[in-house]
C-alpha positions as CSV (number, residue, x, y, z in Angstrom):
1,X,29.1,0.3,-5.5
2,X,25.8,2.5,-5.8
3,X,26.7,6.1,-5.1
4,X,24.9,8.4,-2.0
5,X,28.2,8.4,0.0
6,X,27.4,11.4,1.8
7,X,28.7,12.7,4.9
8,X,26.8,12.8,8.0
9,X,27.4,16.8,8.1
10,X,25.9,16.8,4.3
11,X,22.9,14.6,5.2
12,X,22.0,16.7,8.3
13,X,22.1,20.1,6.0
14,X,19.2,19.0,3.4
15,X,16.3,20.7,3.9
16,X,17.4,23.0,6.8
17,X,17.9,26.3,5.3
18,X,18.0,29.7,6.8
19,X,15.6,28.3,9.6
20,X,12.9,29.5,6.9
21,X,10.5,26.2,7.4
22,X,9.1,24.8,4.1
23,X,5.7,25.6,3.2
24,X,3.4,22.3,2.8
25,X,0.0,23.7,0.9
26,X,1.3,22.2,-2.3
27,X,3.0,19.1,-1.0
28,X,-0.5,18.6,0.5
29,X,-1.6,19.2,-2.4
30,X,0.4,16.8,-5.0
31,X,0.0,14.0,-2.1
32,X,-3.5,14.1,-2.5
33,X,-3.4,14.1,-6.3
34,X,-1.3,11.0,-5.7
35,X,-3.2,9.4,-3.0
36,X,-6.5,9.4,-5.0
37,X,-5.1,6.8,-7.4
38,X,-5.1,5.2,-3.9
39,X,-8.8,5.6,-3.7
40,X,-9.3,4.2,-7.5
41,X,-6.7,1.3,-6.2
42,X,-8.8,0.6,-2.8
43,X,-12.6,0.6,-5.4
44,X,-10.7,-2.5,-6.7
45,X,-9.4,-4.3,-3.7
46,X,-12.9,-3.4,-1.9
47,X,-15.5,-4.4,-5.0
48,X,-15.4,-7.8,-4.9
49,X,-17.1,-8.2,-1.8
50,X,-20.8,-5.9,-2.7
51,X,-20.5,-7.3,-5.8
52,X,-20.0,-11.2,-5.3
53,X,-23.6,-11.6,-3.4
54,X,-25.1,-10.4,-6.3
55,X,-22.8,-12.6,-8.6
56,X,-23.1,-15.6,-7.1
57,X,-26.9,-15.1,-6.2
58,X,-27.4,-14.6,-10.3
59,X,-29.8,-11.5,-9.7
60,X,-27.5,-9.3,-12.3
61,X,-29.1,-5.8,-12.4
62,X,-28.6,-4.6,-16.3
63,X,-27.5,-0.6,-16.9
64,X,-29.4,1.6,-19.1
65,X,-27.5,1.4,-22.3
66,X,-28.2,-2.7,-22.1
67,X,-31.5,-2.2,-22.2
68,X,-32.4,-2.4,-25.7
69,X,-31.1,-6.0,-25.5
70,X,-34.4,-8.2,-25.7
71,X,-35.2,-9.9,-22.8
72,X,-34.3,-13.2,-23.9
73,X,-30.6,-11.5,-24.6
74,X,-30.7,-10.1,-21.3
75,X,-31.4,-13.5,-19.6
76,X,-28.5,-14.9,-21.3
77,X,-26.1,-12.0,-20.1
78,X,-27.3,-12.9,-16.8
79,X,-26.6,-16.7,-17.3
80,X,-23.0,-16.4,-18.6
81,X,-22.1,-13.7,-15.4
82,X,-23.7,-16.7,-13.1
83,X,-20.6,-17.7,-11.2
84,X,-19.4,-20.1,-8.8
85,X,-17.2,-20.2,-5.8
86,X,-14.1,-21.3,-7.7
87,X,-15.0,-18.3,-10.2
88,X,-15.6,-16.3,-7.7
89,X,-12.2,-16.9,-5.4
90,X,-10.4,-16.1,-9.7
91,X,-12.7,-13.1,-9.7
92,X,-11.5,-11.9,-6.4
93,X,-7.8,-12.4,-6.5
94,X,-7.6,-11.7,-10.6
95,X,-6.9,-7.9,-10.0
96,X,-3.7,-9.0,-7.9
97,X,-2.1,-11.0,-10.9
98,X,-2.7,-7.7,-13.4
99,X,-1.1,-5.2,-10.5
100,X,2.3,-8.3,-10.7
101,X,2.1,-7.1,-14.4
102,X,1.9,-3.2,-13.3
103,X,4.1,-3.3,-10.7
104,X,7.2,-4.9,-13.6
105,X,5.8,-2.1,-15.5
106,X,5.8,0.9,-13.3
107,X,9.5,0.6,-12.2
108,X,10.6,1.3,-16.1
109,X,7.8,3.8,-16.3
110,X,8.9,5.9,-13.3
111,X,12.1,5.9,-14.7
112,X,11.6,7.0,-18.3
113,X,8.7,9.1,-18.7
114,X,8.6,9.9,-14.6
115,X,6.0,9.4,-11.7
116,X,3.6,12.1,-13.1
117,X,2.4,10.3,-16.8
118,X,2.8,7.0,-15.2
119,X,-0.1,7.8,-12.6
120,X,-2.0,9.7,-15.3
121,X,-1.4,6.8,-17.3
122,X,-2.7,4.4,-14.6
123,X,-6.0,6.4,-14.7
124,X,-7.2,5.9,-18.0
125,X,-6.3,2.0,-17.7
126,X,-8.2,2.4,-14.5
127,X,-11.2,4.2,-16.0
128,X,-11.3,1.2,-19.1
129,X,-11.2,-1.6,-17.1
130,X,-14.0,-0.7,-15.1
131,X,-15.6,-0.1,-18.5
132,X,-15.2,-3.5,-18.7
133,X,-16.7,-4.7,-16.0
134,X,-19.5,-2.6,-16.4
135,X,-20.9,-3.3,-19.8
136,X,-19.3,-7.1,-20.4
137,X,-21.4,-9.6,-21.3
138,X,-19.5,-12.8,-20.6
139,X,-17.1,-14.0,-17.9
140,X,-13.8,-14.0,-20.0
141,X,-14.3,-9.9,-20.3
142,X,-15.6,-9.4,-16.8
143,X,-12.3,-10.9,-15.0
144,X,-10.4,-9.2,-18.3
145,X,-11.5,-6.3,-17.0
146,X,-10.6,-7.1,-13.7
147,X,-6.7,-7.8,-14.2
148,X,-6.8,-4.6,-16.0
149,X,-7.5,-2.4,-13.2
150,X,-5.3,-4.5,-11.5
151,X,-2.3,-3.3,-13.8
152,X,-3.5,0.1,-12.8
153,X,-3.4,-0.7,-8.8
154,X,0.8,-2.5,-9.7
155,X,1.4,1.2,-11.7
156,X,0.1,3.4,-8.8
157,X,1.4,1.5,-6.4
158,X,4.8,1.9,-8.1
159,X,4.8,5.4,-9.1
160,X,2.7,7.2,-6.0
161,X,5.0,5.8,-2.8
162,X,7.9,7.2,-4.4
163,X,6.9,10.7,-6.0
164,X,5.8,11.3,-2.2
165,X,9.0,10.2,-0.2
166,X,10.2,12.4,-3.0
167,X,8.3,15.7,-3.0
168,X,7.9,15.9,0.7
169,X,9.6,17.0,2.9
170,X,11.2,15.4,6.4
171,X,8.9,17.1,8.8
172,X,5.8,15.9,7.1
173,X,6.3,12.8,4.8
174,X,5.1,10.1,7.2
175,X,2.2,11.9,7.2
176,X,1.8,12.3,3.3
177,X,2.9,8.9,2.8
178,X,0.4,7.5,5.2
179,X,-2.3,9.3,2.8
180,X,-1.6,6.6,0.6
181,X,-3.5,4.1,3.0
182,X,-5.9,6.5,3.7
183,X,-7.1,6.7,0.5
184,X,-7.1,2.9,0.1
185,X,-9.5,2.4,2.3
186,X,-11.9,5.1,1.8
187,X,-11.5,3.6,-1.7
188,X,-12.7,0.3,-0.1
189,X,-15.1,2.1,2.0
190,X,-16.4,3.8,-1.2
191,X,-17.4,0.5,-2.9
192,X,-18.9,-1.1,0.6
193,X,-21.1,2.4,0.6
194,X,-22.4,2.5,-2.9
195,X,-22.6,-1.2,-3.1
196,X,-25.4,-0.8,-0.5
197,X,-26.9,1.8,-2.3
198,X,-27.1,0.4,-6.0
199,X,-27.9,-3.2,-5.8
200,X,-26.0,-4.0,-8.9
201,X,-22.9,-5.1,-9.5
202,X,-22.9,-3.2,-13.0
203,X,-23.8,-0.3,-11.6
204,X,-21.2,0.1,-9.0
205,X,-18.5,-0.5,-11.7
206,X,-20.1,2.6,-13.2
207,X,-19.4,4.5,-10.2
208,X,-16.1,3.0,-9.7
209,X,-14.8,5.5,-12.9
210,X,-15.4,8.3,-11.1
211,X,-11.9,8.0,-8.8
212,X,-9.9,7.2,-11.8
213,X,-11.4,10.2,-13.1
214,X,-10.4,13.0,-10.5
215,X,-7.2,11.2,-10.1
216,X,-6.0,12.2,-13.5
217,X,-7.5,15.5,-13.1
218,X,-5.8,16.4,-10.2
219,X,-2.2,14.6,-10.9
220,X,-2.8,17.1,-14.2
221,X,-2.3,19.8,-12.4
222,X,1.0,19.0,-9.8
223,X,4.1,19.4,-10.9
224,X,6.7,16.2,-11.3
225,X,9.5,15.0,-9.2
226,X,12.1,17.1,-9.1
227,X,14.3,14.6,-8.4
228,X,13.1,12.6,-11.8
229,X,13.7,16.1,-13.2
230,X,18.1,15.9,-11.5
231,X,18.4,12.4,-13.1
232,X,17.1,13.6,-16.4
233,X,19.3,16.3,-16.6
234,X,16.2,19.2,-16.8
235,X,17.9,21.0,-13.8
236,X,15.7,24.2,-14.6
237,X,12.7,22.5,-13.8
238,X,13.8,20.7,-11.3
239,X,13.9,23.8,-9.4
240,X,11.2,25.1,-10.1
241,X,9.7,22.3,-8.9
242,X,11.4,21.8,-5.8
243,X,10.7,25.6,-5.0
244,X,6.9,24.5,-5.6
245,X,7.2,22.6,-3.4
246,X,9.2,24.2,-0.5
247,X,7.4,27.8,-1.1
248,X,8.5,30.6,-2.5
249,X,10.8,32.3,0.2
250,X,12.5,29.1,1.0
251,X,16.0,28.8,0.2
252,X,16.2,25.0,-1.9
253,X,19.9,25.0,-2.9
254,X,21.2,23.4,0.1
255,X,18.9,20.7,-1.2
256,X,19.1,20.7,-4.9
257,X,22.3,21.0,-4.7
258,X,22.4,17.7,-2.9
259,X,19.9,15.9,-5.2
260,X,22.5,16.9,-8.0
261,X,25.5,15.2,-6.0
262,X,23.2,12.4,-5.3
263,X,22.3,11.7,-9.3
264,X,26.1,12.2,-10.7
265,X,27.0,9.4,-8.0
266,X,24.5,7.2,-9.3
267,X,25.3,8.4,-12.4
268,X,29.1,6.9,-12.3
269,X,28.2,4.3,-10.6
270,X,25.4,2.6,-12.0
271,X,23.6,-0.3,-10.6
272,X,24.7,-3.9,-11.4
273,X,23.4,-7.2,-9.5
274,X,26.5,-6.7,-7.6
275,X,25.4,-3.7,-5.7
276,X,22.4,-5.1,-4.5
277,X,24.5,-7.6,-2.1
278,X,25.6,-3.2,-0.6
279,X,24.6,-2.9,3.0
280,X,22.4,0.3,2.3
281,X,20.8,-1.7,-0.8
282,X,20.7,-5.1,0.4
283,X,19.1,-4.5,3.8
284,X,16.3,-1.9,2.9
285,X,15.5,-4.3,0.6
286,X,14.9,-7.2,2.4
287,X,13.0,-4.6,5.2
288,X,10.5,-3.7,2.2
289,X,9.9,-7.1,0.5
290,X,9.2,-8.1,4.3
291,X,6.7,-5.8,5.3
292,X,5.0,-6.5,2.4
293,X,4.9,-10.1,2.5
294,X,3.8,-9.6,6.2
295,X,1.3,-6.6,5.2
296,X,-0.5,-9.6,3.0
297,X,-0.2,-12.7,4.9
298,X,-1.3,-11.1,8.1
299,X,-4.8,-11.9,6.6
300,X,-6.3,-8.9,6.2
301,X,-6.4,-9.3,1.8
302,X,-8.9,-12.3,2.5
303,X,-10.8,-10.8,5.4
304,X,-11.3,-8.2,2.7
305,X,-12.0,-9.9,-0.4
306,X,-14.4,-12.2,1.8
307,X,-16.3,-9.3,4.2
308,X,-19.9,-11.1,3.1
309,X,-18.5,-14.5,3.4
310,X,-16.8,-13.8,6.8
311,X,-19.8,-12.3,8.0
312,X,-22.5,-14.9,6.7
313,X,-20.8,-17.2,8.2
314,X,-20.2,-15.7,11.5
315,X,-24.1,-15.8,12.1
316,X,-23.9,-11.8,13.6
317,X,-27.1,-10.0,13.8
318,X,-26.0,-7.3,11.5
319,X,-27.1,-7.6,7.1
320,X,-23.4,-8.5,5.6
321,X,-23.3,-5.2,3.9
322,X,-24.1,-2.9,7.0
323,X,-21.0,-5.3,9.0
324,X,-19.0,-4.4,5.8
325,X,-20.0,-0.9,6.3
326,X,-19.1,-0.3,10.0
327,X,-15.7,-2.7,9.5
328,X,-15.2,-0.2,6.5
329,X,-15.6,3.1,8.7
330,X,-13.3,2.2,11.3
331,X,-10.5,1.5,8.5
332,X,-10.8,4.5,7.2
333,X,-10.7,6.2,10.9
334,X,-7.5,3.8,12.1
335,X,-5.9,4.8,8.8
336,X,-6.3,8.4,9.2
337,X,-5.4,8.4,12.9
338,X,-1.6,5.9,12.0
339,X,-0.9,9.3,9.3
340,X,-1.1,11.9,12.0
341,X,1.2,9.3,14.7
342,X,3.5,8.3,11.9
343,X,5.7,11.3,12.4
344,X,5.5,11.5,16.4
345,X,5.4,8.0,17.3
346,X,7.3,6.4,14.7
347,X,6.9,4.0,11.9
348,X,8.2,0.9,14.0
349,X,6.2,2.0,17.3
350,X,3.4,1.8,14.9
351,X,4.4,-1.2,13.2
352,X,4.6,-3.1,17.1
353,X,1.4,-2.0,18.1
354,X,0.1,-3.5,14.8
355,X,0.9,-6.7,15.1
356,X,0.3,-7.1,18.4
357,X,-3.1,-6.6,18.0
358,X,-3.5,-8.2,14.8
359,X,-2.3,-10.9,16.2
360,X,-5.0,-11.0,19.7
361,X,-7.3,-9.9,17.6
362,X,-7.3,-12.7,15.0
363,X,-6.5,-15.7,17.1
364,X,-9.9,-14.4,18.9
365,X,-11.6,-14.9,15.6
366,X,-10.5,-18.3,15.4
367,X,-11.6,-18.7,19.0
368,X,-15.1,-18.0,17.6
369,X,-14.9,-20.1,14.8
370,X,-14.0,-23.0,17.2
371,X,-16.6,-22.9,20.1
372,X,-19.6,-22.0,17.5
373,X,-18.6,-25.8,16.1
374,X,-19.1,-26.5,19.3
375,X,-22.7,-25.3,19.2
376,X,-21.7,-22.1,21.3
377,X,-23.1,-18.5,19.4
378,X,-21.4,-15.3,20.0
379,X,-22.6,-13.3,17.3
380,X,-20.9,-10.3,18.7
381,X,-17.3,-11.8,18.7
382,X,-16.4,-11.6,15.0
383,X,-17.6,-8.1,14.3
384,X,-15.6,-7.1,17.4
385,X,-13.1,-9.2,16.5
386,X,-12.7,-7.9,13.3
387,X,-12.9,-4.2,14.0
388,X,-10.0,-4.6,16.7
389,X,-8.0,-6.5,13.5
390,X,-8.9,-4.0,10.7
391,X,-8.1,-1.1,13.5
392,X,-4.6,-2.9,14.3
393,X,-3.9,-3.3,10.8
394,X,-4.6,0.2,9.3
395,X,-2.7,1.6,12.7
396,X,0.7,0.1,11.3
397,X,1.0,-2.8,8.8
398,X,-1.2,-1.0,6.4
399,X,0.6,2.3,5.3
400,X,3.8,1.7,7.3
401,X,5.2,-0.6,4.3
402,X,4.5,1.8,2.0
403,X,5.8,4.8,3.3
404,X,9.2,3.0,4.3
405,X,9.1,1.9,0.2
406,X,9.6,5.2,-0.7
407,X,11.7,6.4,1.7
408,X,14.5,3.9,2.7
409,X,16.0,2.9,-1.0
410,X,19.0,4.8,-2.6
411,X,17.8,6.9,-5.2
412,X,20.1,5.2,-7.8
413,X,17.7,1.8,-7.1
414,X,14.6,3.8,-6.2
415,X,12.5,2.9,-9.4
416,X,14.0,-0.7,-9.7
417,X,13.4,-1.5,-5.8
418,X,10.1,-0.2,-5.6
419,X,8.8,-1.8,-8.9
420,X,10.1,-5.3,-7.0
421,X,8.4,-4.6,-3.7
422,X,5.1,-3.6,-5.4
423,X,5.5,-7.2,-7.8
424,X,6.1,-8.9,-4.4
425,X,3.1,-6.7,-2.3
426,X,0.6,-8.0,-5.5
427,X,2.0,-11.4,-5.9
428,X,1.5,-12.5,-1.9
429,X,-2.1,-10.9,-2.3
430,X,-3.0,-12.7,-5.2
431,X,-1.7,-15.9,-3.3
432,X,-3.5,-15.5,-0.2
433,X,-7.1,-14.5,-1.8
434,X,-7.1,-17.3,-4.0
435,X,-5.9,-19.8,-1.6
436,X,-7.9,-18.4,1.6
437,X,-10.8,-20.1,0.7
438,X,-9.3,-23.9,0.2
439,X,-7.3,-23.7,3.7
440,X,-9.5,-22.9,5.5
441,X,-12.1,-25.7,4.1
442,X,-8.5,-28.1,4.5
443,X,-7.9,-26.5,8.1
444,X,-11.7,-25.2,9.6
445,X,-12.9,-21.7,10.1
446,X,-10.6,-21.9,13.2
447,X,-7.3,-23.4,11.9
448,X,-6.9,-20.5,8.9
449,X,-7.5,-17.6,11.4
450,X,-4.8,-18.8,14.1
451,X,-2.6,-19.6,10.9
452,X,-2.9,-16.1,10.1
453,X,-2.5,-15.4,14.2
454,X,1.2,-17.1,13.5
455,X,1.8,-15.1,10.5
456,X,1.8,-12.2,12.5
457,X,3.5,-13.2,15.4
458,X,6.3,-13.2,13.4
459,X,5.6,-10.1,11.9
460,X,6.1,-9.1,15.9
461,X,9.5,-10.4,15.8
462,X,10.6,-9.0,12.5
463,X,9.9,-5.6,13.7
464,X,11.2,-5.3,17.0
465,X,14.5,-7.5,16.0
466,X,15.3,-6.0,12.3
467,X,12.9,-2.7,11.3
468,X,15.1,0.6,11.9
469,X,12.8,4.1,13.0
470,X,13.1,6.7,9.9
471,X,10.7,9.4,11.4
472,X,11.7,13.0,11.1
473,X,15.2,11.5,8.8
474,X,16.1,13.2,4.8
475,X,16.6,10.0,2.7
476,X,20.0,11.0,2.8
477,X,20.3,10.1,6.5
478,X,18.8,6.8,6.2
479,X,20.6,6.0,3.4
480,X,23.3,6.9,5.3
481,X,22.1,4.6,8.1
482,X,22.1,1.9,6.2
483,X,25.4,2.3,4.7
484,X,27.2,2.4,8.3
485,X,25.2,-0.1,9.8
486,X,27.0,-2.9,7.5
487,X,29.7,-3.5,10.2
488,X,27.4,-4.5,13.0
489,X,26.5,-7.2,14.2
490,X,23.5,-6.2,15.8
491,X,21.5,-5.5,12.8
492,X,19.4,-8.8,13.0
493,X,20.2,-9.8,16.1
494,X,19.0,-7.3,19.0
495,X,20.5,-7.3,22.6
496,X,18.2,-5.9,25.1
497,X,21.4,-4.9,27.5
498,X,21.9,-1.1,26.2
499,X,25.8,-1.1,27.3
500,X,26.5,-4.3,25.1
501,X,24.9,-3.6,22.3
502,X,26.7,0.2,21.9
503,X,30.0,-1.6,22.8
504,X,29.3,-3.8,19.2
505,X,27.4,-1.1,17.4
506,X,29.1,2.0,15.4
507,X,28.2,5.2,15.8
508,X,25.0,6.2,15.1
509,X,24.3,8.5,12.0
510,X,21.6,10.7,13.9
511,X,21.3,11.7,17.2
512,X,19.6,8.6,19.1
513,X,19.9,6.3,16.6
514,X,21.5,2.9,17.3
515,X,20.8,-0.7,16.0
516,X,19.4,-1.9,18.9
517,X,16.6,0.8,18.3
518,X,17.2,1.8,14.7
């Protein structure tokens, strides 16, 4: 059994000491360092979509450095980059099967040489694949380059969740954990932007390095996990980074102290197969992978991947990149707004609203989709329609999963856990880009939409019968949660009658807490 048994008393001393309140310029600080591999990540997921008119149209724009190619040689680069739809639905989803490989990869990375070189490591594969992309000169190289910045999206995604839920602390971590989706977008919003701007596909690799770039300047300077630093024995500088990160006139023994008790427990008890089938393992797990399965399947990967398409088709009065634009904006505005609720209304509240929404709003687009075949024409309706899912999505089921991935795992399964729930987050992404395009020519414009409509619907149920409220919790609490919650029997099944569902449920581990709620 994994270790963490902590007392209740224990759990509700972290962090709380002296009533000095920690100060939160540098955890600010190393978020952001972490959160703009984020923005590199969300340049990936959002090229695709500027970049595939111009692919598909075959009017390649050629860099500077190409142009002492001959014009004949420049024709033929232009030929071999031609590519159809199938090409382009491998082009699209290709980064998804790389981040699989990174996400395998980061777990063991986080773990050995910690969060800090993985994410510098993750820029420079980041910076080369774009270098790829930029300057190939044949299809093979140009999706290469592709699955190789999306290694780099599986090894941030890995390493940046976790050194947050680490570093920060409870007052503030949805919030710095919620950064991670902010970036994202803005990342996607980026390439939407610059994409307008540029006219070339080559050329808006080129400006994709620059992310990469500031992301391993600025993760130069923060310091590392300290508790990376407890499990490796460098107890030293584990405290001088968790005093980094508190501020200087804040007392951090309570808390290092309990980092250390944490690690020897893990320590003498290490992880087997066995363990996973443990109540505070076994249940945060299946949580994660969920919200992540959900997070992709809700639809939103494809709408993504396929802006132009979804717009060309929808026959709106907008240019497909000024739609992209505006859809891109309102992300990035959502986003931001879901990081300043997630620590007052909560991560399930959030999660609720989310697919609730997602849900209206994406059955409306496949509303649309059905009375245009019946020669009807609402222009309006998709970019609407879109906005309110984008808005939905970015409010909850986009940096929800991730900040609940680094904060509701053990610490002794924190790298291995969060390695599996990024492989899952990148495999159901590369599913559902590829395969968007084929159902919905097997199912209509209409059928794929209302499929996704389903998709989230259950999402709906998930939440408000399984998903437990963390907000304003030390990871020591909701491990403990966890733990304690094994003998109910309320857990996955919810009773709405408050007096019979406390006459089945144990005590709660912090005040107001209760499986009904969680």
């Amino acid at each position: 059994m994994m270790g963490e048994e902590l007392s209740v008393e224990e759990s509700r001393r972290v962090g709380v000491a002296e009533g000095e309140a920690p100060a939160h310029a540098t955890q600010y600080y190393a978020a952001l360092a972490a959160t703009m591999g984020a923005l590199a990540l969300g340049c990936v997921i959002g090229y695709s979509s500027p970049a595939g008119p111009y692919l598909l149209a075959h009017t390649t724009a050629t860099p500077q450095l190409l142009t002492n190619l001959t014009d004949d040689s420049q024709t033929q680069v232009r030929e071999r980059l031609q590519l159809n739809q199938e090409e382009y639905n491998w082009f699209s989803s290709s980064p998804n099967l790389g981040a699989v490989c990174g996400g395998l990869l980061g777990g063991p990375a986080i773990n050995s040489v910690g969060r800090r070189a993985t994410m510098m490591t993750s820029a420079v594969i980041f910076v080369c694949g774009w270098l790829m992309i930029a300057f190939t000169n044949n299809l093979g190289v140009l999706v290469c380059g592709r699955v190789v910045t999306g290694v780099s999206m599986g090894l941030t995604s890995t390493a940046a969740p976790p050194y947050i839920g680490e570093l920060a602390s409870p007052d503030i971590r949805g919030t710095l954990g919620g950064g991670f989706q902010v970036m994202l977008t803005t990342g996607i919003l980026f390439t939407f932007v610059v994409g307008e701007v540029v006219s070339s596909w080559r050329w808006l690799a080129a400006w994709c390095v620059v992310p990469p770039t500031l992301y391993f300047i600025l993760v130069f300077f923060a310091k590392e996990s300290p508790t990376f630093l407890v499990a490796k024995g460098r107890h030293k500088e584990a405290a001088e980074s968790l005093q980094y990160f508190r501020g200087q006139h804040y007392n951090i023994q309570p808390e290092l102290d309990m980092m250390r008790k944490t690690q020897d427990e893990a320590k003498e008890t290490k992880a087997s197969l066995k363990d996973f089938g443990a109540s505070n393992i076994l249940k945060p797990l299946i949580i994660s992978l969920a919200l992540m399965v959900f997070q992709q399947f809700s639809g939103v990967p494809a709408v993504i991947f396929n802006m132009s398409t979804v717009f060309k088709e929808s026959g709106s009065g907008l240019s497909e990149g000024v739609s992209a634009v505006v859809v891109g904006v309102v992300q990035v505005v959502a986003t931001g707004s879901a990081t300043l609720l997630m620590d007052r209304a909560g991560r399930r509240t959030l999660l609720l609203l989310s697919a609730s929404l997602m849900t209206v709003s994406i059955v409306s687009l496949g509303i649309y989709f059905y009375v245009r075949e019946a020669g009807a024409t609402m222009g309006w309706l998709p970019l609407i329609s879109l906005i309110v899912f984008i808005t939905a999505f970015s409010l909850g089921f986009g940096p929800v999963p991730w900040v609940m991935m680094g904060e509701v795992f053990p610490g002794g399964v924190r790298e291995v856990t969060a390695c599996l729930a990024a492989a899952i987050n990148w495999t159901s992404a590369f599913i559902i880009t590829l395969i968007f395009l084929p159902i919905r020519n097997t199912l209509g414009d209409y059928g794929v939409y209302w499929l996704f409509g389903v998709v989230n619907l259950c999402a709906l149920l998930f939440t408000f019968l399984v998903v437990p409220e963390t907000k304003g919790k030390t990871l020591q609490e909701i491990t403990a949660y966890f733990r304690n919650s094994s003998n109910s029997t309320r857990f996955f099944v919810r009773n709405l009658d408050n007096r019979r569902t406390r006459e089945v449920t144990p005590a709660p581990v912090w005040p107001g807490a209760d499986c009904r709620r969680a």
